[in-house]
N, C-alpha and C positions, 0 to 999 in steps of 0.2 A: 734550235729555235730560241731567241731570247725573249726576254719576258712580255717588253712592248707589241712583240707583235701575237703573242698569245693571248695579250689583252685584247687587242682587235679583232680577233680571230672572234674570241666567245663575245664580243661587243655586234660583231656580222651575226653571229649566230642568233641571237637575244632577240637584234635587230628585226631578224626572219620569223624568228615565233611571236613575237607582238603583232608587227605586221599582219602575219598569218590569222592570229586570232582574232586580231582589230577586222578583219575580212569576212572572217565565220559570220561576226556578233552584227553586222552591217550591213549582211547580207540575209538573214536568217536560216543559216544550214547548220545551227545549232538542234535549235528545240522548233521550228518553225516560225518562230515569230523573232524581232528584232530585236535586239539586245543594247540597246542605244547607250545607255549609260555604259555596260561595261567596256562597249568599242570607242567610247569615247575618251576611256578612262586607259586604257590603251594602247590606244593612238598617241595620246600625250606621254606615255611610257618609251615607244618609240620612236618618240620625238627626242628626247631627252639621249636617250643612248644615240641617236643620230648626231645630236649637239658633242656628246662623249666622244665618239669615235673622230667625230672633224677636228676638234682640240687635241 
């Protein structure tokens, strides 16, 4: 495997747990109640690596 695409690999993975927790915090299946800032804080996280992986 060369290195390019190990980057992408853990870039997919990142991807899916931001994702994932931008979901928890937006949905409230954390603590019960919604977590607006940190899903939003997040969300723009896996924005970013989304931006990363397509370059």
């Amino acid at each position: 495997m060369n290195d390019a695409r190990i980057v992408r690999l853990f870039l997919v993975a990142e991807l899916a747990v931001f994702l994932g927790a931008a979901t928890a915090h937006f949905t409230s299946l954390t603590s019960g109640r919604q977590e607006i800032d940190a899903g939003t804080a997040e969300t723009v996280i896996a924005i970013v690596l989304l931006a990363g992986l397509i370059v």
